[in-house]
C-alpha positions in Angstrom: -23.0 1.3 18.7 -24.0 3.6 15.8 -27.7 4.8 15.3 -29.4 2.6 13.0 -26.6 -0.4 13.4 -28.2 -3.7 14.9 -26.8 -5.9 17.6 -26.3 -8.6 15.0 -23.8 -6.2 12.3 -22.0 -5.4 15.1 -20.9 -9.0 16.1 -21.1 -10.6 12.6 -19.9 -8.2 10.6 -16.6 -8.9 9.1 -13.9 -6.5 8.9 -9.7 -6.8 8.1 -9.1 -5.7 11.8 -11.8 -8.7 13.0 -10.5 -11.3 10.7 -7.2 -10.9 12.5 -8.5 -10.8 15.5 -10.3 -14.3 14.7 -6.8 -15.6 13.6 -5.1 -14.6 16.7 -8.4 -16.0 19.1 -7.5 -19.3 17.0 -3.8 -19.3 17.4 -4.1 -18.6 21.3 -6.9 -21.2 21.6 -4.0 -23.9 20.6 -1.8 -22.5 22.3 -3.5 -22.3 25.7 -4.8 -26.2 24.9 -1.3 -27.9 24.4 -0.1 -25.3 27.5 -3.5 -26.9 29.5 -2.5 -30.3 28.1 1.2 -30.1 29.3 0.7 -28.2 32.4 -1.9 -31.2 33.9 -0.9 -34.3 32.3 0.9 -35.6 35.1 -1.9 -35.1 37.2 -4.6 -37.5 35.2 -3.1 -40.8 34.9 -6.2 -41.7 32.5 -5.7 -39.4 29.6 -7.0 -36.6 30.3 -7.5 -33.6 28.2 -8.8 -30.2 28.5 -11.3 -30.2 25.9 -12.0 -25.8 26.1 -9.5 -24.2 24.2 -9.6 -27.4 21.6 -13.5 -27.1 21.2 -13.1 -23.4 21.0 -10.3 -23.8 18.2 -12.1 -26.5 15.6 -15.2 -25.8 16.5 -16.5 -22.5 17.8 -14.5 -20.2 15.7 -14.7 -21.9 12.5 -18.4 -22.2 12.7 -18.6 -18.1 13.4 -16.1 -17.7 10.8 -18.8 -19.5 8.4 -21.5 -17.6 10.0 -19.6 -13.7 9.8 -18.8 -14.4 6.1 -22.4 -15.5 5.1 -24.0 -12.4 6.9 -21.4 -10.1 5.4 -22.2 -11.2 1.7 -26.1 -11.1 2.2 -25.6 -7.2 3.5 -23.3 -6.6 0.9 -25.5 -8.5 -1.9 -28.7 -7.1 -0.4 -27.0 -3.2 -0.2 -28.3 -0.6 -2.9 -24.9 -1.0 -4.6 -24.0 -4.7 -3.9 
């Protein structure tokens, strides 16, 4: 971590190279859920679904998606140039 740079930039801070990141943590999160899904259907006759990856995909990286780009405007508005 730099001197001066807050636990909170660090994480929340969006850059190019995290916003792919984010993209590919989305893409795998389907990926692994339908891969769950097939791989253990057989093994639930009731329906069941592993709910991880699928609450990690709509849910968890949207809502730090939202989060990221509403911290990095208010840095960037609040900045001596922005």
């Amino acid at each position: 971590m730099a001197p001066g740079e807050t636990l909170w930039h660090r994480y929340l801070w969006l850059t190019p190279r995290r916003l792919g990141l984010i993209a590919a943590a989305w893409v795998l999160a389907v990926i692994a859920h339908n891969l769950v899904y097939g791989l253990v259907r057989g093994l639930f006759a009731d329906g069941w679904d592993e709910p991880v990856f699928f609450i990690l995909a709509t849910l968890v990286i949207p809502a730090y998606v939202v989060v990221a780009a509403v911290y990095s405007v208010a840095v960037r508005l609040r900045s001596p140039g922005g």
